[in-house]
Structures are given as structure tokens and as C-alpha cells.
N, C-alpha and C positions, 0 to 999 in steps of 0.2 A: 504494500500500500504506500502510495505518495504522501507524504504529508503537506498540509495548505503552504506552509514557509518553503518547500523547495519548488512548488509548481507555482507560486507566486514569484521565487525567484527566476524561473523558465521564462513567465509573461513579462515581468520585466525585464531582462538581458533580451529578448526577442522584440519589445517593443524600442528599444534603444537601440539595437543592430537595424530597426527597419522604419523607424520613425522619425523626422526629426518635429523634434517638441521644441517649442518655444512659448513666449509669456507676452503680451501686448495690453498697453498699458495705455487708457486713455482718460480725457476729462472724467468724474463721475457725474457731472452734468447729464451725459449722453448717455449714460447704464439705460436707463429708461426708455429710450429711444433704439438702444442695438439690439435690448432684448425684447419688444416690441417689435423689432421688422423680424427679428428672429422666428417668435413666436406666428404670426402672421404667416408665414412663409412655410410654417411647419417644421423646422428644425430648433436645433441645440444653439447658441451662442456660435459655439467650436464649428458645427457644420456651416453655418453662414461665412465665418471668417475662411473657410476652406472654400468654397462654395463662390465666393469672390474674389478672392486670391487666383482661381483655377481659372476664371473666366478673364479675370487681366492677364494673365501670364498663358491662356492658354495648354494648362495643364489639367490633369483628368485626374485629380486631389480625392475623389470619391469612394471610400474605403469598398462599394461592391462593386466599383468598376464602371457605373453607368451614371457618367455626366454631363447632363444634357451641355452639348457644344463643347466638350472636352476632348481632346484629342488621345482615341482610341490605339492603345500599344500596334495595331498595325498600320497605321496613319503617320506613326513616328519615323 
């Protein structure tokens, strides 16, 4: 049997080899406002910021792979 502390250490070495994480930091003014288009939109904070990121750069940021107007691994 596995225990929770080694296959939590799996998903984290495996999220850090294939992730990259970062932290973004804005007015608190705007909380209100981001999670609001967020909510609206039907995602997470986290998928919005991906979700917009992927559509200025062009990248397919979409953890199942299907990003409306993201360019698809055989497109690349």
C-alpha cells in the first residue's frame, strides 16, 4: 500500500517537472471584477488567467487539450 505522503510527493515532483507555476499579483480593487468575468465565463480564476494568456500568445494552455483557437500539437 502507498501511503498519502509518498503519492503526494509523486503529484508534486510530477507537477513541477511539467508545470510551470507562477503567482500574479494585482490591485485588490479588481478581485471583484476578475472573479466576476471569471465566474460569468464559467471557470476558476487560474483557468481565465490560462485561458487569456493562451489566446494572446497563441498557445493551447488547456489542461484537456481543447482550446477553442489554441493551436492544436499538430498545427505546431
Amino acid at each position: 500500500m502507498i501511503s498519502l505522503a509518498t503519492s503526494q510527493r509523486a503529484v508534486n515532483q510530477y507537477r513541477q517537472k511539467n508545470y510551470y507555476t507562477f503567482s500574479v499579483s494585482v490591485p485588490a480593487q479588481y478581485r471583484d471584477a476578475i472573479k466576476a468575468a471569471a465566474t460569468q465565463r464559467g471557470v476558476s480564476v487560474s483557468r481565465l488567467v490560462c485561458d487569456l494568456l493562451g489566446r494572446e500568445l497563441g498557445l493551447d494552455l488547456a489542461l484537456d487539450g481543447v482550446f477553442p483557437g489554441g493551436k492544436k500539437a499538430e498545427d505546431r
